[in-house]
N, C-alpha and C positions, 0 to 999 in steps of 0.2 A: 372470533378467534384471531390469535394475532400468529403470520406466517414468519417464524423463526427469532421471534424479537425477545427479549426479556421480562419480566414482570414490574407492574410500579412501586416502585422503589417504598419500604417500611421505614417508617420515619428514623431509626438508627439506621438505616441501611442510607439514610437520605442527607444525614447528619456527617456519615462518613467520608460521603460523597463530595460533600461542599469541602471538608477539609482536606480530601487528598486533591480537588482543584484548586482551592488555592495556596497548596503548597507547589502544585505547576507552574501556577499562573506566576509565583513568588521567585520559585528557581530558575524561571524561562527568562522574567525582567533583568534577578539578577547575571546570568550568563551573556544577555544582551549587552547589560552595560561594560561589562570583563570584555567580551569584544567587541566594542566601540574601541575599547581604552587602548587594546591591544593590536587593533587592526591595522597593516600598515597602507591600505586602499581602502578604496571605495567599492564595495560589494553590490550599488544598487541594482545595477542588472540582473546577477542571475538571482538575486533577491524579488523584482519585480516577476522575471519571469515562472519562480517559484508561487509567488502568489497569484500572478492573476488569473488562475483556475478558480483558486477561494474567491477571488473578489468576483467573479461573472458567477456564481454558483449560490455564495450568499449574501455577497456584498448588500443586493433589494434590502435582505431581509433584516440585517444591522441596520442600516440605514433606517427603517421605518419605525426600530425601537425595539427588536428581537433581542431576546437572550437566553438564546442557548449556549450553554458551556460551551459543548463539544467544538460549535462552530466558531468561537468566540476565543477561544482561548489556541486553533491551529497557526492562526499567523504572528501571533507572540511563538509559540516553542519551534515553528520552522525557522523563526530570523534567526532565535537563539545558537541553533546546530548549525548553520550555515555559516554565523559571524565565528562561530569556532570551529571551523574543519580540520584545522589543524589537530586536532583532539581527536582523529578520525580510528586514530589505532586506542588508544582508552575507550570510546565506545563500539567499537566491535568484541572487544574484550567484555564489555559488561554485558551486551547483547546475548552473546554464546554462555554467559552463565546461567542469565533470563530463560534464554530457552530450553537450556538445558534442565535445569529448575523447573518451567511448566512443565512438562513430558514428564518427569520423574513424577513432581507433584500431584497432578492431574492421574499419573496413572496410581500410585498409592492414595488417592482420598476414593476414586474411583473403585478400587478394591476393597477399602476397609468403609466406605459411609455410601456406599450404593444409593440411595433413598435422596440425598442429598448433591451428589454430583454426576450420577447419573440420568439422563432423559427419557422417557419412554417414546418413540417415535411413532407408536400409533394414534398420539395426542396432537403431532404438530400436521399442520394444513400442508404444508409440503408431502408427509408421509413417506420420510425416508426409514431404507427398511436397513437393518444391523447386519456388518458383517460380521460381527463378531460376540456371542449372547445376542441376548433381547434387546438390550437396551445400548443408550450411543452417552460415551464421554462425553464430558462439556469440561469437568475439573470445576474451577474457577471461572469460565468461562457461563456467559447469558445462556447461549447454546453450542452444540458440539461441530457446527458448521466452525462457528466465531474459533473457538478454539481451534481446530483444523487447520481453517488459515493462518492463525501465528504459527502454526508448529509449521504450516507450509512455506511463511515467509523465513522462518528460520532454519532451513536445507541450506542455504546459498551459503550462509554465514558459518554453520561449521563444517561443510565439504569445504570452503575456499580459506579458512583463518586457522584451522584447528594440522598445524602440522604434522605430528603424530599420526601414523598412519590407523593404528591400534586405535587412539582416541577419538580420531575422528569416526572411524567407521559405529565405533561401540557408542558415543554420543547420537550420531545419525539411527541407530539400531533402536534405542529408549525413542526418537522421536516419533520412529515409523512404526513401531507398537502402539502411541497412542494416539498415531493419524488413524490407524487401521479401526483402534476401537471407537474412536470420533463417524466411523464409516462417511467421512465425508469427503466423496469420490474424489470430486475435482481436486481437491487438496492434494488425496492423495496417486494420481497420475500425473501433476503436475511436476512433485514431488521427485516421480522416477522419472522425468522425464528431464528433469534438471539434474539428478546424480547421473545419468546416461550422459547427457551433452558434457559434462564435467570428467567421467570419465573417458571416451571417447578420446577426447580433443586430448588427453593427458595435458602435459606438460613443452609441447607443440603450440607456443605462441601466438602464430600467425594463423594456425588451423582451428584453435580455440576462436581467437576471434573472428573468425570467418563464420564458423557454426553458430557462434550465442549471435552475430548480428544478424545471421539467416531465421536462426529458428525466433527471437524476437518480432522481426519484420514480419513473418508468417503467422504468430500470435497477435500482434496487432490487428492484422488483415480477418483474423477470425473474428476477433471480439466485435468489429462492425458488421461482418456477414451473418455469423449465427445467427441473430435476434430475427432478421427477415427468411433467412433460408428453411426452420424451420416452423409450419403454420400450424402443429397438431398441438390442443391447449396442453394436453397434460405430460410435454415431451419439457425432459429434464427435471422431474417431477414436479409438476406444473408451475415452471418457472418461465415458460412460453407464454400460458395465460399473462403473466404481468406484463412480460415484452411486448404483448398487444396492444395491451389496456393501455400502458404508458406510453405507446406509438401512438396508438390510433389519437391519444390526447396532445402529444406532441406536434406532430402536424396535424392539429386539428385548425389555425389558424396559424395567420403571417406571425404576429405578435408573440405569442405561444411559438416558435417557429425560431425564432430568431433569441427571445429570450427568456421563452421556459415557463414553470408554473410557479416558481419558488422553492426556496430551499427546505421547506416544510410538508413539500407535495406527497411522500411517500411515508411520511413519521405521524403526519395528524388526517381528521378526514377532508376527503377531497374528492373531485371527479375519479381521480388515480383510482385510490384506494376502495371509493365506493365499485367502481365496475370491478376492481378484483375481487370484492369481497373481504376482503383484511386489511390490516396495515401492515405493508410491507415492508415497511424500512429503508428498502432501496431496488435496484432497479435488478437485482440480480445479474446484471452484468452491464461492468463499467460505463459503454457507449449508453445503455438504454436510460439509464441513471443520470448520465451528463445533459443531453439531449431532453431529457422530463425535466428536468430542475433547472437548468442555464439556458437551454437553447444552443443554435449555433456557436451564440457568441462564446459559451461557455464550449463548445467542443472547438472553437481554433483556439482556446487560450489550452486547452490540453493537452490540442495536440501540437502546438509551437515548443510546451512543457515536454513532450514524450521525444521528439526533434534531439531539443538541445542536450538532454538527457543521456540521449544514443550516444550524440555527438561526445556531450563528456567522458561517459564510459569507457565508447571506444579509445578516449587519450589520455585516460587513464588507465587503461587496460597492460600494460605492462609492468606497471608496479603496482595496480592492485586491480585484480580480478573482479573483486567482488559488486560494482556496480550495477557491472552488464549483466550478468549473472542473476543479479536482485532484479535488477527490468527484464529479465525475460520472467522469471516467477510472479512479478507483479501481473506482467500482460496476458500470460497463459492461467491466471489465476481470475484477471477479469473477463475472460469469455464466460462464465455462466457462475460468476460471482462479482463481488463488491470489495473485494479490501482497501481499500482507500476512504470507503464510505464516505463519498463525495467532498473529500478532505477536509473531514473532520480529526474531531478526537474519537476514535471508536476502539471497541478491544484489540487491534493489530495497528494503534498509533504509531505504539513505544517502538515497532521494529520500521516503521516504513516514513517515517516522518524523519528521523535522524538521515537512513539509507538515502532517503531522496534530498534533501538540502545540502548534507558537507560534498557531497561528491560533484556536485554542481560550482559550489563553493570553490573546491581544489580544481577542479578544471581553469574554470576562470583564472586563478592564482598560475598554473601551470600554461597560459596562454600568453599572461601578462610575461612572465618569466621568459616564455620564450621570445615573443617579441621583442623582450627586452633585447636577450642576447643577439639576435638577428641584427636588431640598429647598431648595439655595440660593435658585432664581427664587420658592419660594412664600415661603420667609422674609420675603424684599426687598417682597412685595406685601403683607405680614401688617404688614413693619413701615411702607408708605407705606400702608397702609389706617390703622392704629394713630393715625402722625402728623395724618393729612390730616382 
């Protein structure tokens, strides 16, 4: 039985597949080359430091003659959003339609084709149980975890974009109806816990960002601690058992230790997957994931990524909220889940792949910028000291 994953794909299902990746693959090159053309710097920095998570994670596995889409096609569409940041307010825009779009979607197929986009949770190896009927949303979605978390990545973006006070609340309302039916906790406490920090701080600048970089840094500090602190297999419905399996395999050697089992350690069988019993997909929460698949090297390239990140957020955080915001939900989202899924292409790409490149992107841009200004202002005083 396989622990939360999807089924193998029916030859149209298969058919579909290939053609909506290379219509990715097709609009990520061409948006690359629009910002090549249009760029008026050199972005390789926060470019590298965007990818070298991907490259310690799957780079082995490219390298030996892999091809998986998912993993194949995220450093094509991160360059793509990062050479266009500038485009930052058109894709927040399309974002907030998306989500808003799932939750309605997902809850109207959920209602009228039950059989079809609803799951029955006594089936899956996790054994999550329904808040709400029998059975747990998924919509569109593999399963109702997957969906849960886009509806989860998408609180930040219409609490922080949606100015209508009315609209915002009543879009956020459709969302938390089909978190709720999704019954997929984490999602949804992470959820209130980001409209809380948002409300709270109001419109109090310095107090906002004082909270989103407190309770961030405190989500970080979880997502390493939980996996050891708790040892009971079937705590978080047994998503401790994997944290084990995939520890105990992790430092099971130097080599393993440093650089992991491979990017396919948790998707096909393995040491991993054989001591859990299934295939898991992924490590259920971010660290345990980085750590099985990359090793070290793969968790300082993450966390140099989560670092700069902050750093961007935090200077961009006056004229747009929504970074910080987005990494605290990514981070409170990875204590005892995956949404990154070891940055690939996975069902929660389309929101956290764009969130995470332009704002990196604008930061840097907003650096250059200021430095610029800074050598200017002393010149101007060099040269009225000079004159005067």
């Amino acid at each position: 039985m396989v622990f939360g994953q999807s089924a193998v794909r029916s030859a149209p299902a298969a058919t579909v597949y290939k053609v909506i990746v290379g219509c990715i693959g097709a609009l990520s090159v061409a948006l690359i080359l629009s910002g090549l053309a249009s760029a008026r710097r050199n972005y390789l920095g926060p470019i590298l430091v965007l990818l070298a998570p991907w490259a310690a994670l799957s780079g082995a596995y490219v390298v030996q003659g892999g091809r998986n889409n998912e993993l194949l096609l995220y450093p094509v569409v991160a360059i793509a959003f990062a050479l266009n940041w500038n485009s930052s307010r058109v894709v927040y825009r399309t974002l907030r339609v998306l989500i808003i779009v799932t939750a309605l979607s997902s809850l109207v197929l959920g209602a009228s084709q039950s059989g079809l986009f609803l799951s029955d949770p006594t089936r899956m190896v996790a054994n999550e149980k329904a808040l709400f009927g029998g059975l747990l949303l998924n919509g569109l979605f593999p399963t109702s975890n997957q969906l849960g978390l886009a509806l989860a990545l998408g609180i930040p973006i219409l609490m922080v974009t949606i100015k209508s006070r009315y609209w915002r609340w009543t879009s956020v309302a459709f969302v938390l109806a089909a978190l709720v039916w999704t019954s997929a906790r984490t999602s949804i406490l992470i959820s209130v816990v980001v409209i809380a920090v948002l409300v709270m701080s109001g419109s109090r600048m310095r107090q906002a960002l004082t909270i989103g970089r407190l309770a961030t840094v405190l989500a970080g500090f979880l997502v390493v601690v939980v996996p050891f602190v708790f040892t009971d297999p079937t705590a978080f419905t047994n998503r401790a058992w994997i944290w084990q399996c995939a520890l105990r395999f992790a430092f099971d050697d130097v080599t393993t230790m440093l650089f992991g089992g491979g990017a396919m350690i948790f998707r096909e069988a393995s040491p991993v997957t054989y001591a859990v019993g299934a295939i898991a997909g992924t490590g259920h929460n971010v660290f345990v994931t980085i750590v099985t698949i990359g090793g070290m090297a793969a968790l300082v390239a993450v966390a140099i990524l989560w670092i700069f990140y902050l750093r961007a957020a935090s200077k961009l955080f006056e004229v747009d909220r929504l970074p910080l915001i987005f990494l605290l939900t990514v981070t409170g989202l990875s204590v005892i889940e995956d949404p990154l899924r070891a940055f690939t292409i996975g069902p929660q790409a389309f929101i956290f792949i764009p969130l995470l490149a332009m704002p990196l992107a604008a930061a840097y841009e907003a650096q250059i910028a200021e430095s610029s200004r800074h050598v200017n202002s002393l010149k101007s005083s060099t040269v009225q000291k000079a004159t005067g």
